[in-house]
C-alpha positions in Angstrom: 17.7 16.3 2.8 16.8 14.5 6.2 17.7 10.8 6.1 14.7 9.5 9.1 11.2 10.3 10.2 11.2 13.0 12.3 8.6 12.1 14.8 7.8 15.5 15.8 5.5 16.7 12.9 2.5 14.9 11.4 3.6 11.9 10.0 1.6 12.3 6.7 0.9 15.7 5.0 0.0 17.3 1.7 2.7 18.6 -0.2 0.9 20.2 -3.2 -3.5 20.6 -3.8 -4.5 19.2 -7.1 -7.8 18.2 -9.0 -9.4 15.0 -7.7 -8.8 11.8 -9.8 -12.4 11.1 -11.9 -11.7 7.6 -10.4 -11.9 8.9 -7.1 -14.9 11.4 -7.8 -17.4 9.8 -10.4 -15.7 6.2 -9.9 -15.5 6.2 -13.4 -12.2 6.8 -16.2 -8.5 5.9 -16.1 -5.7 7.4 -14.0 -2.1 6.6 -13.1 -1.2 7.1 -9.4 2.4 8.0 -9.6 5.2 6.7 -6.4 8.6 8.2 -6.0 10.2 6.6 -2.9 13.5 6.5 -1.0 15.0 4.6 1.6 16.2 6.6 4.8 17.7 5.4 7.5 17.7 1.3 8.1 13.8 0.6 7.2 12.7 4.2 7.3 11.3 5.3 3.8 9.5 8.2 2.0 7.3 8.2 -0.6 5.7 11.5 -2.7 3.0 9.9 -4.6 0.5 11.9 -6.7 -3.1 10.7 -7.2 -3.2 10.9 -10.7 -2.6 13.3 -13.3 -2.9 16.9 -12.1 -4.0 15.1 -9.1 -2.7 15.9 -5.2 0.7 15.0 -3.7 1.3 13.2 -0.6 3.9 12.7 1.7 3.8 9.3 3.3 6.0 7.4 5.6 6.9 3.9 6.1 9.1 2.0 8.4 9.3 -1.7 9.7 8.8 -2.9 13.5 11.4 -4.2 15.9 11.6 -7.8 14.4 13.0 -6.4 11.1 15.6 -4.4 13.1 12.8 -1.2 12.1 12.2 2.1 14.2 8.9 1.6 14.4 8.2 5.1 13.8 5.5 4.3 11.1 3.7 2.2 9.6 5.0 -0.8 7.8 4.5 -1.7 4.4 1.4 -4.2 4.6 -0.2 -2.1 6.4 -1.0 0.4 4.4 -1.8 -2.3 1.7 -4.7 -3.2 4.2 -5.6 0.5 5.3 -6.2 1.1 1.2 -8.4 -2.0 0.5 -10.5 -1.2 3.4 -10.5 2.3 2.4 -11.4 2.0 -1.1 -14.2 0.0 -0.3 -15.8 2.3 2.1 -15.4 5.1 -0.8 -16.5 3.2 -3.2 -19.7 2.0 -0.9 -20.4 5.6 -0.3 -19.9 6.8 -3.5 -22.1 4.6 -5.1 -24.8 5.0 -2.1 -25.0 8.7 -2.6 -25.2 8.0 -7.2 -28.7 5.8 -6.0 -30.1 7.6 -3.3 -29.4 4.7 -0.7 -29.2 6.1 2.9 -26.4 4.9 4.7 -25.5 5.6 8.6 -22.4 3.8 9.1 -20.3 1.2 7.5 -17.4 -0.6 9.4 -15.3 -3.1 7.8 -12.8 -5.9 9.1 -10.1 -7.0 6.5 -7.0 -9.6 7.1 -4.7 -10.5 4.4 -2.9 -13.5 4.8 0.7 -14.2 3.6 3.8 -16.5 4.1 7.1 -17.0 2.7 9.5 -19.6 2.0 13.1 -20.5 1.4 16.1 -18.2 2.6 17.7 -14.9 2.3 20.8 -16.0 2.3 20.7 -18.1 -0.4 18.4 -16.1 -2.6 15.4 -18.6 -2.4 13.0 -16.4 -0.8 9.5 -17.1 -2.6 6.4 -15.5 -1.1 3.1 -16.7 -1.1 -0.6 -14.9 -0.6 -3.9 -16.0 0.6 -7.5 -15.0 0.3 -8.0 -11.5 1.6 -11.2 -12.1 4.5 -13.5 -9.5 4.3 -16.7 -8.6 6.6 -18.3 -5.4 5.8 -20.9 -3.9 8.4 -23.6 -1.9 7.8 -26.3 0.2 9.4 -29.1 1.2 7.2 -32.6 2.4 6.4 -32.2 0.4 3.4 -33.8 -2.7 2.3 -31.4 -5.3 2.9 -31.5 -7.0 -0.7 -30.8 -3.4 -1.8 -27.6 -3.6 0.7 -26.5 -7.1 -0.4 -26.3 -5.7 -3.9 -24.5 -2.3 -3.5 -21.9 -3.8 -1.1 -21.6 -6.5 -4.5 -21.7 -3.6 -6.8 -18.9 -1.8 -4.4 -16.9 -4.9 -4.8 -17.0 -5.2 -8.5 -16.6 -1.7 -8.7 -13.1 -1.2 -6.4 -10.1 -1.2 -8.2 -8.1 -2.0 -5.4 -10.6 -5.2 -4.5 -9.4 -5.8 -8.2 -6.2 -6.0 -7.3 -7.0 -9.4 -5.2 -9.3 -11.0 -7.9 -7.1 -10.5 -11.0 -3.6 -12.1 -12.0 -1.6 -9.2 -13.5 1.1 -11.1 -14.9 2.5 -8.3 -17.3 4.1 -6.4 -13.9 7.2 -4.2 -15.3 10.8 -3.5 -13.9 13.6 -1.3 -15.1 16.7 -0.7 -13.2 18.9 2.0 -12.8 22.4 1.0 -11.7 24.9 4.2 -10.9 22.6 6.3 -12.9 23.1 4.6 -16.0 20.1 2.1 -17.3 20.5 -1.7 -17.4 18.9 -4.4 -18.6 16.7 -6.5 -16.6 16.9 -10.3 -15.9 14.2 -12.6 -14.8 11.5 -10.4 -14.9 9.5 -8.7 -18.1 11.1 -5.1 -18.9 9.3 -1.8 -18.8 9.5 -0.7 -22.8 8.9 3.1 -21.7 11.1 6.1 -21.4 13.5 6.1 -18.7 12.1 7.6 -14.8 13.2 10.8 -13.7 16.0 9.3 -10.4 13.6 10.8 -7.8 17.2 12.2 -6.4 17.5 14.1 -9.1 13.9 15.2 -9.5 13.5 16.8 -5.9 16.9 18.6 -4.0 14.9 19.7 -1.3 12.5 17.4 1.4 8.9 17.7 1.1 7.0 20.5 2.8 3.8 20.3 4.4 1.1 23.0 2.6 0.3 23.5 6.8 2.1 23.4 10.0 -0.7 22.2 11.9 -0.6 18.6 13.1 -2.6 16.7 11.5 -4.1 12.6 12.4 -3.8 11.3 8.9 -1.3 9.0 10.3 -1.0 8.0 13.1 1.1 5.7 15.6 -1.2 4.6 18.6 -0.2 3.3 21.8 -1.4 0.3 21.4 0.8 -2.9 20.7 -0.1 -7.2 20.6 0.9 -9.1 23.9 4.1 -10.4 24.2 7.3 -9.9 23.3 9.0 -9.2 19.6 11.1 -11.9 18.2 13.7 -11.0 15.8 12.7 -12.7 11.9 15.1 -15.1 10.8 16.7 -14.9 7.7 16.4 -18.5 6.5 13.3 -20.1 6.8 12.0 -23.0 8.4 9.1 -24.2 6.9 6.4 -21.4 6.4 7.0 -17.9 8.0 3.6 -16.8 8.1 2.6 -12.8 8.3 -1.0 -12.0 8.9 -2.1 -8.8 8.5 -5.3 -7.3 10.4 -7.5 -4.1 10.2 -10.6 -2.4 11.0 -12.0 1.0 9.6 -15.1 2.8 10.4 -17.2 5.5 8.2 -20.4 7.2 9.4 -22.7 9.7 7.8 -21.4 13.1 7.3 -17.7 12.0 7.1 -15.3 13.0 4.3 -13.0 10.2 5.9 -12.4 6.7 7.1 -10.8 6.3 9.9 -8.8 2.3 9.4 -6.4 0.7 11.9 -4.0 -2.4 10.7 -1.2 -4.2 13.0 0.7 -7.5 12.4 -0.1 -10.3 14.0 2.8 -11.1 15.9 4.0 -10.8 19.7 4.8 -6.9 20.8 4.0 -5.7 16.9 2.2 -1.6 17.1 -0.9 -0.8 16.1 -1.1 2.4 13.4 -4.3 4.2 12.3 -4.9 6.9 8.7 -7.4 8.5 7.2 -8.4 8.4 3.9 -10.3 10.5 1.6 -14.7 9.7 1.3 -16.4 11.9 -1.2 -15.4 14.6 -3.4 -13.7 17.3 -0.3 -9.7 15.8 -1.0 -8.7 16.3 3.1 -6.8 13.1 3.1 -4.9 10.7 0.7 -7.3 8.7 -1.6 -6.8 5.0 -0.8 -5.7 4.2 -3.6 -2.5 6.6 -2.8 -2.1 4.4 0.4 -2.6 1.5 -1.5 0.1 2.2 -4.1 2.7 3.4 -1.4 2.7 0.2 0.1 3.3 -2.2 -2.9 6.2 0.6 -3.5 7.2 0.2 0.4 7.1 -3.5 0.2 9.1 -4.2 -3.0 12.0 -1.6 -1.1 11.8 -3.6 2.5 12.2 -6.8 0.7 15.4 -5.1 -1.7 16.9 -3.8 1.4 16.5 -7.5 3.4 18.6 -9.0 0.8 21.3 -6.3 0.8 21.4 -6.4 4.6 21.6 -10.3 4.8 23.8 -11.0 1.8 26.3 -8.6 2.3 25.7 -6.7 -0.5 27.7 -3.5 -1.7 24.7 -1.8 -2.8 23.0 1.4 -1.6 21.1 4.6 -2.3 17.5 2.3 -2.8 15.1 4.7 -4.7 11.8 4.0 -6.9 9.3 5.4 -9.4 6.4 3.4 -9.4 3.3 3.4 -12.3 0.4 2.5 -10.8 -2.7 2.7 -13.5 -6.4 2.1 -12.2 -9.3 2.1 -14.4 -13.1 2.0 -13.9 -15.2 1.3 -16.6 -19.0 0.1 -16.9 -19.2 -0.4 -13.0 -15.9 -2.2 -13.0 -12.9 -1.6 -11.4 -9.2 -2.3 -12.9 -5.8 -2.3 -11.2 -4.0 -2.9 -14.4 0.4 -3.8 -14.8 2.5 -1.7 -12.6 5.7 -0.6 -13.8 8.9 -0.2 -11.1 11.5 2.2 -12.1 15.0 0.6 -9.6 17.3 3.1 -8.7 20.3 1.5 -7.1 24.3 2.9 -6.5 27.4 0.9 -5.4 30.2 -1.3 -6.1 28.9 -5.1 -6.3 28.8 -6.3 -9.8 26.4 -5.5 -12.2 24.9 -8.6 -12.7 24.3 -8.7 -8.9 22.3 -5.0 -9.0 19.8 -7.2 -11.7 19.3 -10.1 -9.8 18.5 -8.2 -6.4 15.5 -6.4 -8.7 14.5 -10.1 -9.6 14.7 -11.5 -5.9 13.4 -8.9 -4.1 10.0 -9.5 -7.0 9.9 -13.0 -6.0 9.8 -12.3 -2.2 7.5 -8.9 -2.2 4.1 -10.4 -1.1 2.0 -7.4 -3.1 3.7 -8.4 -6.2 2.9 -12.1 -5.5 -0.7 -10.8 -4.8 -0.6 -8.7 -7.9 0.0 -12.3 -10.2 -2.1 -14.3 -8.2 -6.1 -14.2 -8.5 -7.6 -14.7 -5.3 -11.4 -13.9 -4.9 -11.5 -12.5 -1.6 -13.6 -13.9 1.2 -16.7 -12.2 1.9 -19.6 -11.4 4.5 -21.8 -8.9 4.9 -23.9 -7.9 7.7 -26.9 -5.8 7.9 -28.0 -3.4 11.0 -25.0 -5.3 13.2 -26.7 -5.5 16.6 -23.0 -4.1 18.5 -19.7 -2.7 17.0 -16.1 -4.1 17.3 -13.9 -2.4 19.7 
């Protein structure tokens, strides 16, 4: 099985068709968006993640940018954290627009999500931290604007990713997997379900695209901040502060929204995706993106701590449980269980406490214990659009 992206086909394809998700279609019921990921080579990883049961398969990449010693090849972790809220939102907007007959034109949202982190690598002190998400939603419409005001409310209530923000989910669960053989954990609250299927063992052959067309449902653009990259230090001085930006865009007669999200940081690139409006299935659901990037964070922050503690351990793989519910015109992102694969020779008890660690430092499972009501405008009719 190839070990890196290979930057010749479309970065993101579908590997199998399936039935849409009721969550996605009638934004109503329960489903379980289901991860397996791997790390390639140095920050490179693949995920296969299914949008619910019966639902359609994805292949999505991830990678980290030059200041995390990354190829740069796709797009890193946050990212498509920040691509997925946006996108939900725009779904969910639309979804519920078309239920009550509301005519909308064209909705275009900004997001940033604001994080920092503390302590050291090194010494195993890492501790990240989350701010409130900053939302401005823009919309042109026929439509009253009270009646706007009150569907883009509805939307937010509604979005189990803007859930996500809002609610603490304090019951997230871990189970780790240490040379095949299943360990307790330490520090963090234990999954009590059946043991994961090692996603090594579960597919011998790489993903295959159901097309060999190129595709733009992600994309690296040639676009990158000003200046130049600085290397992240592994100890930390202070706060080391990562914001997160992106823009997405919807307009009538779309089955997609197009986002764009880029760290804000000297010489970092700027990546665009598509995901999924209405009931058509052309492009991951974003709540697929969504899940693959709290599954692509937790694995960047495991593999920080191997690379800057020395550590003897390799072979990083997941399965992630990612359950979302919508019920009575509100949205749930309920406990996600992670299912740690790891191999090598360092000591047991040092397997366990890299799953604990990497937890601490993972900035979407801070966000995912940590209830922040997200910061929110709204504009009607906006007289010009963002570049």
């Amino acid at each position: 099985m190839a070990n890196q992206i290979d930057s010749s086909r479309s970065l993101a394809f579908q590997v199998k068709a399936g039935n849409q998700s009721p969550l996605q279609r009638d934004l109503s019921g329960q489903d379980l968006y289901y991860v397996e990921a791997r790390q390639m080579y140095l920050h490179q990883k693949e995920a296969i993640t299914q949008e619910g049961v019966g639902g359609s398969i994805w292949r999505l990449p991830s990678d980290e940018g030059l200041h995390l010693h990354g190829t740069d090849l796709a797009p890193f972790p946050l990212g498509f954290f920040n691509a997925g809220l946006q996108g939900d939102l725009i779904h969910t907007l639309v979804t519920l627009a078309v239920q009550k007959a509301i005519d909308l034109h064209e909705i275009r949202v900004e997001l940033s999500n604001h994080y920092w982190l503390t302590g050291s690598f090194v010494m195993g002190t890492g501790q990240g931290h989350v701010e409130p998400t900053k939302i401005q939603v823009n919309i042109v419409s026929s439509a009253p604007a009270e009646q706007i005001q009150q569907l883009v409310q509805q939307a937010m209530m509604a979005s189990p990713a803007m859930n996500y923000l809002r609610s603490a989910m304090h019951q997230n669960t871990f189970a780790i997997y240490i040379n095949g053989r299943r360990r307790p954990v330490a520090g963090v609250q234990e999954c009590q379900g059946p043991d994961a299927i090692d996603p090594f063992i579960a597919h011998t052959n790489a993903p295959e695209a159901m097309t060999s067309e190129l595709n733009q449902l992600i994309q690296k653009l040639m676009i990158k901040e000003d200046g130049q990259i600085k290397a992240a230090s592994a100890t930390v001085d202070g706060r080391l502060i990562r914001n997160v930006l992106g823009h997405g865009v919807w307009r009538a007669g779309q089955d997609y929204a197009q986002m764009e999200t880029w760290l804000e940081m000297p010489g970092t690139t700027h990546f665009a995706y598509r995901s999924a409006v209405g009931s058509k299935g052309n492009a991951p659901s974003a709540l697929a993106l969504l899940s693959s990037g709290i599954a692509f964070c937790y694995m960047t922050q495991l593999s920080r701590y191997i690379e800057n503690m020395k550590m003897d351990i390799h072979g990083i793989r997941l399965v992630q449980m990612s359950p979302y519910e919508i019920s009575q015109g509100c949205g749930h992102a309920m406990p996600i269980q992670t299912h740690l694969f790891l191999n090598g020779d360092a000591p047991e008890a040092t397997h366990t406490q890299l799953l604990e660690i990497a937890a601490h430092t993972c900035y979407l499972h801070v966000t995912a214990a940590t209830a922040h009501e997200p910061i929110l405008e709204v504009v009607i009719n906006p007289k010009s659009e963002f570049s």
